[in-house]
N, C-alpha and C positions, 0 to 999 in steps of 0.2 A: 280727870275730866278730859275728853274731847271735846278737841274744836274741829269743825267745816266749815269751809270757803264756799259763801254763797253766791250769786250771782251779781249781787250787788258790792259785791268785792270786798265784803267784812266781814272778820270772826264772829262766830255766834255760838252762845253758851249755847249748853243744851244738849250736848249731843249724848246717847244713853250709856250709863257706865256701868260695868260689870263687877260685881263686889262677892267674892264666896260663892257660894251655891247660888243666892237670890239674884237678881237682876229689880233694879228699882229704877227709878226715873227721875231726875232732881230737874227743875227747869229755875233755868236761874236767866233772870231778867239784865238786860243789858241796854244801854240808852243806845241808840241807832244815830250814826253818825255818817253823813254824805262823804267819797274822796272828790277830791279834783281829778281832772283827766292826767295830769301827770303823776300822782299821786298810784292811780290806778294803774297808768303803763309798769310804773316801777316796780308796783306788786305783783305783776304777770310774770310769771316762770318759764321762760320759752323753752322749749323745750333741746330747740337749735336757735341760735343769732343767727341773724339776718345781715348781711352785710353787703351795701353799696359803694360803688368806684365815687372817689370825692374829687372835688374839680381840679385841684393837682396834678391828681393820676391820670385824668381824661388830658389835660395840656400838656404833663409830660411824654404821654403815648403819642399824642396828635406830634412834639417837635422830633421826637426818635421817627417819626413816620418821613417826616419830611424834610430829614437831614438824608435820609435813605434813597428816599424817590428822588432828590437834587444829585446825589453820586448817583444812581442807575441811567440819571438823565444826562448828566456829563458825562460816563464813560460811552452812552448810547449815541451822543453826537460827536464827540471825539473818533468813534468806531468808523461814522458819517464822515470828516473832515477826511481821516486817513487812507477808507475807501476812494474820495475822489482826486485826492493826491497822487494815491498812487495810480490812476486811471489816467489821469493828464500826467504822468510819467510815460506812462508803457504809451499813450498817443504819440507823444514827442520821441520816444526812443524808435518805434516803429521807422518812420522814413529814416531816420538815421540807418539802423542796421539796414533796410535793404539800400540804400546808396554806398553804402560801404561793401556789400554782398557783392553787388553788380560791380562795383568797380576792381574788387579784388576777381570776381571772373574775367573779366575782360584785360587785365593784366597780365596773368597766369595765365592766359590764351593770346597775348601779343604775339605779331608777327613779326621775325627780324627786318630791319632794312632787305629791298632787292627784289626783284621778281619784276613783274608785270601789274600788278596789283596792292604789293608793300609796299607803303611810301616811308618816310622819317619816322622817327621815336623823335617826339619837338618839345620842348617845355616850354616855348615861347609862345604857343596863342593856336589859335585854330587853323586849318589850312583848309584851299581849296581846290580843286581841278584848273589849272588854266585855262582859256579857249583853245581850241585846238590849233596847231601849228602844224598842219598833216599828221602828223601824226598822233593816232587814238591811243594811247599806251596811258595811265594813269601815273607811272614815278615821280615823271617831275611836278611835286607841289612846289606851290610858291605860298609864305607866311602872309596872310590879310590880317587885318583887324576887322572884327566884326563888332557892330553897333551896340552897346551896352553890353558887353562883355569883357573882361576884363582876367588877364594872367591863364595858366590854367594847364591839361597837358594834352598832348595831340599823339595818336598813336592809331597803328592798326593791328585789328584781333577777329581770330577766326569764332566770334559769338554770334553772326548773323543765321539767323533763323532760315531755312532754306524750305521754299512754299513755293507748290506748284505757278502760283498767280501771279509771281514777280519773275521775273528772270534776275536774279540777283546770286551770287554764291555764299561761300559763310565770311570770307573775308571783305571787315566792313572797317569804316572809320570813325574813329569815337573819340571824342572829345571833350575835358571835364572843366567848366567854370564857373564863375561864379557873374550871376546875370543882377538887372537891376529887377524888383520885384517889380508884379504886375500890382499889386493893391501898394501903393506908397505909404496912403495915409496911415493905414494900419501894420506897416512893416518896420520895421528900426535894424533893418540889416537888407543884405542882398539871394539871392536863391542859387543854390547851387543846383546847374543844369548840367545836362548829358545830351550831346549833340548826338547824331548818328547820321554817317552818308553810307547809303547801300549801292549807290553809281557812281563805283572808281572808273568807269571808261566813260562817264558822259563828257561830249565835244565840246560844253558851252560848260558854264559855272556851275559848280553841283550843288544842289542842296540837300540840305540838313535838318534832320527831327529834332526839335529841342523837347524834349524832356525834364520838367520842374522836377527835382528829386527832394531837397529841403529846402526850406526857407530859414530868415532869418541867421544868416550866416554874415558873420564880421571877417573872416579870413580864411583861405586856401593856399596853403604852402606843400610845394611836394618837393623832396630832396631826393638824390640817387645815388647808388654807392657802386662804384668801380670795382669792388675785390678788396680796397686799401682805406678808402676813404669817403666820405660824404660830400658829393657837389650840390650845388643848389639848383646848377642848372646841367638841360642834358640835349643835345640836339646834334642829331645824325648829320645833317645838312654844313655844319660847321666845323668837323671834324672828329666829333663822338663815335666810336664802334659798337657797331650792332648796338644790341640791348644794353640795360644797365643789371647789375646782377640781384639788385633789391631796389623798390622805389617804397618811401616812407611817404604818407600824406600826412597834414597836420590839419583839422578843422577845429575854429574857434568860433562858437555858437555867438552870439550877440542877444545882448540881454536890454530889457525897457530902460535907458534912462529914466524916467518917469518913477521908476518904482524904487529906485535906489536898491536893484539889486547886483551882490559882484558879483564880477564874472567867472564862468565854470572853469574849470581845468580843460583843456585844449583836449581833442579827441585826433588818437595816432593812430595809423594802420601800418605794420608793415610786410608788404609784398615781396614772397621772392619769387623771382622771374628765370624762363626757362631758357637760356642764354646761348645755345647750340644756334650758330650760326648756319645758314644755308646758303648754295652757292650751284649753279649751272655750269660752271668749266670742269672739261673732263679733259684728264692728261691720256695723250696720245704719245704711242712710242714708236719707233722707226728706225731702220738702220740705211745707213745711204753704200749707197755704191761709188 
């Protein structure tokens, strides 16, 4: 006997069965019985399962989502932090190396004591031209103090820029210290300047270009080494020769109190300087009778 699945989702006798040669038809009666809708699902043969994400699957995708997107986002601000880090580095390094540039040219270009225009190799403070005494000659400085300025070295070097529109030559006088800042409130150290006088022969008191080079500076030490040893201090006028054969500076950056941060390692330069003395007397020779 065959059975067929009818649309009402139950067996039904009847279906026509083949016997021998003949073919007959048996109809056999069956009492007809309703399913439930579950009853029905369960009877269906799919042919493929059907299969949905269960809320599980959905909340453990969504926290792998966003454990992923919190590191892409933290290395992405980190990338931020270290980017502006190192930008307000290279700002703060900038003036340093060119104060440091400039002052190792102007060194390695100093002029010995002597001449008409060479005054002192000074470590003691800045100098100036006297009033004139008859005579226009620029040699003899005399050591001033100048007004919020403080320590520092005095020297002259052939770096003056030579321009139709001054009458000035290359040999100028330059001066390195450490000044009080112009903005106080917002400073927690003092600025290290660069003087410059381009009129060694003027008759009355000369002046000087000051030049902010960096700020925020807590100390300027320059030491000078004879050939043997390291002096602290070095001045022509007092009995020093000529040049010194290296001058070491030492700058000590100054940091916020406010912020509680410590202080940097002290930044050195050192200079070696071209020490051949120069000199106007020529030896005459003669025989007498």
């Amino acid at each position: 006997m065959n059975r067929s699945f009818n649309r009402q989702n139950e067996w039904v006798d009847g279906a026509p069965e083949v016997t021998g040669s003949s073919s007959s038809f048996r109809a056999h009666s069956r009492t007809r019985r309703s399913f439930s809708v579950s009853e029905q699902l369960t009877a269906v043969n799919y042919p493929h399962s059907i299969r949905a994400f269960t809320l599980i699957e959905v909340l453990l995708a969504v926290a792998i989502f966003s454990i992923v997107l919190l590191a892409i986002n933290a290395v992405f601000f980190a990338g931020l932090r270290l980017r502006q880090q190192v930008t307000d580095n290279v700002e703060q390094a900038m003036p340093l190396n060119q104060a440091f540039a400039l002052l190792k040219r102007d060194l390695q270009n100093a002029v010995p004591p002597g001449g008409t225009l060479a005054g002192n190799f000074s470590s003691a403070g800045p100098t100036t031209a006297p009033a004139s005494t008859g005579s226009s000659s620029g040699m003899n400085k005399t050591t001033t103090a100048t007004s919020g300025l403080q320590g520092g070295l005095d020297f002259f070097t052939t770096t003056g820029v030579i321009s139709d529109d001054l009458p000035y030559g290359d040999i100028q006088e330059v001066n390195y210290q450490l000044a009080e800042p112009l903005d106080r409130a917002n400073s927690y150290g003092r600025d290290l300047v660069r003087n410059v006088t381009r009129n060694l022969l003027s008759t009355t008191t000369a002046t000087s270009d000051m030049q902010r080079l960096v700020n925020n500076v807590e100390s300027l030490d320059f030491d000078f080494f004879d050939g043997s040893q390291w002096k602290e201090t070095w001045d022509t006028s007092v009995g020093d020769q000529g040049l010194p054969k290296a001058v070491r500076m030492r700058l000590q950056m100054a940091v916020d109190p406010a912020a509680g941060q410590r202080s940097p390692q002290p930044l050195e330069m050192v200079v070696l300087l071209a020490t051949q003395s120069r000199t106007n007397l020529t030896q005459t020779t003669g025989g007498g009778q």
